[in-house]
N, C-alpha and C positions, 0 to 999 in steps of 0.2 A: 033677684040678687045679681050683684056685678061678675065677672065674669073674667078671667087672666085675659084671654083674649080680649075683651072690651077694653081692659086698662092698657094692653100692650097699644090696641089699635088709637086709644086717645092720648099718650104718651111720643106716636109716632112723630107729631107734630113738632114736640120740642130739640131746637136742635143744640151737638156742643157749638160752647158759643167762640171754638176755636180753629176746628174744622170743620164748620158748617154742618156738618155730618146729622143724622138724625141718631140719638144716643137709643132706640131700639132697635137701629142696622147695625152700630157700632157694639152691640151687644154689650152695651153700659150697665142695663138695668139687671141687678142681680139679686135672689133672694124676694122674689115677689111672692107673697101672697095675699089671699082673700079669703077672710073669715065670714060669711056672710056680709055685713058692710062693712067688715072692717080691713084694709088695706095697709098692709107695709112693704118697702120697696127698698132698696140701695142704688145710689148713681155712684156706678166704680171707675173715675176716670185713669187715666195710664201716662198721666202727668199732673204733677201738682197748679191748680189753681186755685189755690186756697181763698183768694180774695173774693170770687166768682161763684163759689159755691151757695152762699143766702140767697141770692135769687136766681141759680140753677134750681134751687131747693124749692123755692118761691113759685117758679114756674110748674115744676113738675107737680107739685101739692095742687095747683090749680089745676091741673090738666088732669090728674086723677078725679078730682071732686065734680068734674063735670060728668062722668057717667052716673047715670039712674042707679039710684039704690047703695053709692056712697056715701056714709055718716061719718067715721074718723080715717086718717089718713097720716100713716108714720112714715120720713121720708129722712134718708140718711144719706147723706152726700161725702163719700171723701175718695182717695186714688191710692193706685198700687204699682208701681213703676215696676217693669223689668228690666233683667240683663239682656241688650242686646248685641250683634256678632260685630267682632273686632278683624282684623286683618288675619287673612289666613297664617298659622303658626306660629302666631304670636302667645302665650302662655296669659290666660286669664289676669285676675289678682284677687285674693282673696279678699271679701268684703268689702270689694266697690262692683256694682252694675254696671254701671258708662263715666267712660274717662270722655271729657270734652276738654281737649287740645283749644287753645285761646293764643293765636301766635297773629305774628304781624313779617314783613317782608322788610323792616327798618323798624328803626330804635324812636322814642318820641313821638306816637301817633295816638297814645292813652291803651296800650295793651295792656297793661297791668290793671288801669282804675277801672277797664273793661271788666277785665275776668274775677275781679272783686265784686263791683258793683254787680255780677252776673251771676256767680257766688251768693250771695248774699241777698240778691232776689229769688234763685230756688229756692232758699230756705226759706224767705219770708212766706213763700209761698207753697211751705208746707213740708217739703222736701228735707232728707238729710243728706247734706253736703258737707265735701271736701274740699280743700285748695292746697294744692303744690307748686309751691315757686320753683320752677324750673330755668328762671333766670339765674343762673349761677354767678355770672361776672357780675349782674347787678340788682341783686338782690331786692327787692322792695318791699313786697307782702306783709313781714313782721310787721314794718311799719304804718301800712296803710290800714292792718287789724288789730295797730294796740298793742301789739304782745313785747314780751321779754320775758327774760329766765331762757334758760335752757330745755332740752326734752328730756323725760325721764326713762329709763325703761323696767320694767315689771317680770322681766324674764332673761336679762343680759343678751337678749337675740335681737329684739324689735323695738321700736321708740315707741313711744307715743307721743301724738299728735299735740299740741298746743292749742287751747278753745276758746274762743272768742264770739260773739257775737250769735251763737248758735252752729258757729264752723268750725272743722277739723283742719286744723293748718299746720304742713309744716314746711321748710325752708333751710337752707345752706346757710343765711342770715342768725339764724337761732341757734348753728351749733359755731361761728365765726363771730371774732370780736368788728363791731361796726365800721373801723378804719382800716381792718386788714384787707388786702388788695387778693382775689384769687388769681394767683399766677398757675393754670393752670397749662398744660396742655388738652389739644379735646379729647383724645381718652381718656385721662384723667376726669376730666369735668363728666364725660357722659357715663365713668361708672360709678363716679360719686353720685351723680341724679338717677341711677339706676337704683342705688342701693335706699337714697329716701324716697323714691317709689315703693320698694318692695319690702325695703325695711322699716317700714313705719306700721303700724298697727291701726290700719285704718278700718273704723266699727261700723260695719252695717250701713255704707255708702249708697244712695241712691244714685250722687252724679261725684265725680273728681273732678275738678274744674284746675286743669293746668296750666300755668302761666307760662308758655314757651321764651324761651330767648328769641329774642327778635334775628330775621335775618335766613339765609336758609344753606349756610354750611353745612359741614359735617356733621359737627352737634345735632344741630336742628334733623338732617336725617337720619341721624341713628335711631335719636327719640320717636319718628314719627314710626321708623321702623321697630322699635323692641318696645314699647307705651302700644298695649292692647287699645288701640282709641275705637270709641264711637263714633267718632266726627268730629270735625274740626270750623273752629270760626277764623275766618279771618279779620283782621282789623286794620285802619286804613282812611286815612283823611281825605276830603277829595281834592287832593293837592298830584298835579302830573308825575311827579315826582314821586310821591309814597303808592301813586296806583301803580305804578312801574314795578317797584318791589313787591306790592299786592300782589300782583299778579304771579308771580314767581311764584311767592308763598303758596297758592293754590295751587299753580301746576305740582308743586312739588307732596303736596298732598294726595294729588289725583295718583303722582304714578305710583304711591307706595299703597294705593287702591285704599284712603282713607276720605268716608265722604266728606266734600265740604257743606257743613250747616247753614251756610249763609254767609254775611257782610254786617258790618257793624262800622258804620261811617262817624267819625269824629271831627270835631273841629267842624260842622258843618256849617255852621253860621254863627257870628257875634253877634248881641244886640248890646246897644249901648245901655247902661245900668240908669243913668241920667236923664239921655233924651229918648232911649227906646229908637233910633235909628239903626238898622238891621245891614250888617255887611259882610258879602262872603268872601273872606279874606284870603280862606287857600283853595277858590272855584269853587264852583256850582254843582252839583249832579256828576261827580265824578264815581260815586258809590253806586250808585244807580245805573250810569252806564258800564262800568265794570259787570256790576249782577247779571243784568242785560246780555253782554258778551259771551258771559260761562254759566248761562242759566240756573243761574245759582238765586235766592232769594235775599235782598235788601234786608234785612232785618228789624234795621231802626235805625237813627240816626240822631246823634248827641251835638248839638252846643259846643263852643268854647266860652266855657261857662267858669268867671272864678273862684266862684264857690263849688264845683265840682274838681278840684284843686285843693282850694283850701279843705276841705270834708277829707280828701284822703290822705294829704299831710298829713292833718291832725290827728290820724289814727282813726277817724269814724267817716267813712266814703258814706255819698248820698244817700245809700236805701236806706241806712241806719240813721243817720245824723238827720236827714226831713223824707223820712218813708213817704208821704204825701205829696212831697214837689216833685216840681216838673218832671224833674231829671229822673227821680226816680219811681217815677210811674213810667216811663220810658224804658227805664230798664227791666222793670219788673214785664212789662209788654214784651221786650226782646227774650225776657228767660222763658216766659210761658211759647213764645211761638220756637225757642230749642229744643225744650223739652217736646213742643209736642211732633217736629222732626223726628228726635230720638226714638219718640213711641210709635210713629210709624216704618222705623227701619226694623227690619227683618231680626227676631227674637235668637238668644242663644239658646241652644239646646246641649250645649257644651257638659253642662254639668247632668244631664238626667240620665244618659249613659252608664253604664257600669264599667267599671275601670275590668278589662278581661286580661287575665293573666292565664298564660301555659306553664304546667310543669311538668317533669318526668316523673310516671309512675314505674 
């Protein structure tokens, strides 16, 4: 008869197919037992790759079958994300795990259809997500996911979120009519984006996926300093010009000791729709060399593409509108390799503490 150890040692082989790792050092495998020949097992990933899973499944089924004296084999593949640690003394948020900040160094580089299409591939791939348009002067989100109506709320305290596509959205756009300008000043604006952070009733969040204002004033540092973040993407064409700003944006994340997840290069190359001739119209490998410089990791790298345009016009951005092209299997590659960033930064432990209070007896 097989043996826990036999199955662990034949399982050794198989690895995530995301950090290479082998999923019996990552202590993936959970809930193993052996009934005589009969074998049932769980792979507990700590990032959603939902698409990945039939032939994680597929492998491990085989890897179990190959030791003597196994007959059936029950094999259960899904993931459990954690809360992990945000900037010191920054106050949590209830029902969201990791906030990912999605900000750019300048306006026009695709930050928004980023953190949509980035949005909308954690979920596809299993996860439940968030989005908060924290573009306040320029709102977009509503319309990149569809929505309208206003938010309601359930308790006169808290909003609730707007849902769309499998997402919890909300936005400045949905409580302002579409042609009114926000003349705001930046306090004004950063405690209006304070209060749909904390006042919105966001349920059982695995990721918030923020859509920062472009740029890296004072807004932008308040947010990066009072948004409990897990890490930040930057975003960035590889034009001299918007890596300039790039760069800012990162440093300005390093100092308020918020990690940066990566790079997420746009515009990286046209190909013509007609003849198929391929041109890189704002340079070559400026993402690349950037990542390079702040060793930071490349992420992915998108097209100017104008059906990823038209998609999030139209209300349904790529993962939605052709889940299977190019574009977004690219993105859904980019969510899977944040997330599994996020699940190797360092866990909260914030919450399993007992809150200790003194009083006079």
């Amino acid at each position: 008869m097989p043996t826990e150890q036999q199955i662990l040692d034949a399982l050794a082989s198989i690895l995530d197919p995301n950090t290479a790792q082998s999923l019996v050092a990552a202590k993936a495998i959970k809930n193993l037992r052996v009934d005589g020949g009969d074998v049932s097992l769980e792979v507990q990933l700590g990032y959603p790759a939902q698409s990945q899973h039939a032939e994680l499944r597929r492998q491990v089924i085989a890897a179990v079958r190959s030791v003597a004296g196994v007959a059936n084999v029950s094999v259960q593949v899904g993931m459990k994300v954690a809360a992990h640690a945000v900037q010191r003394g920054v106050k949590t948020l209830p029902g969201v795990k990791n906030i990912i900040a999605v900000a750019s160094g300048k306006g026009g580089v695709g930050k928004s259809t980023t953190a949509a299409n980035l949005a909308l591939a954690l979920a596809a791939e299993g996860a439940r997500v968030g989005l908060l348009d924290a573009d306040i002067y320029g709102p977009s989100q509503q319309m990149m996911m569809g929505l309208s109506g206003r938010p309601e709320s359930s308790d006169g305290q808290t909003m609730e979120p707007l849902e769309n596509y499998g997402l919890q959205v909300m936005s400045i756009g949905l409580l302002m009519d579409a042609d009114s300008p926000m003349i705001w000043r930046g306090p004004m604006a950063t405690q209006a984006l304070e209060q749909l952070l904390r006042q919105t009733h966001w349920q059982d969040l695995d990721y918030l996926i923020v859509d920062m204002p472009p740029g890296t004033g004072d807004i932008q540092l308040t947010l990066s300093q009072r948004v409990p973040l897990t890490g930040a993407i930057i975003v960035t064409t590889p034009q001299d010009i918007a890596l300039l700003d790039a760069r800012k944006g990162l440093k300005m994340f390093e100092k308020v000791q918020v990690p940066v997840l990566g790079i997420v290069e746009n515009m990286a190359v046209y190909v013509c729709p007609n003849c198929g001739h391929s041109s890189h119209i704002f340079g070559a490998g400026g993402g690349a060399k950037m990542a390079g410089d702040y060793d930071v990791e490349l992420l992915g790298s998108l097209p100017l593409d104008l059906r990823i345009r038209e998609q999030a016009d139209s209300g349904r951005p790529s993962v939605v509108a052709d889940p299977e092209g190019a574009a977004a299997l690219e993105y859904k590659a980019i969510a899977r390799k944040v997330a599994v960033k996020v699940a190797q930064r360092a866990k909260d432990y914030s919450t399993k503490f007992p809150t200790i209070t003194i009083s006079e007896t």
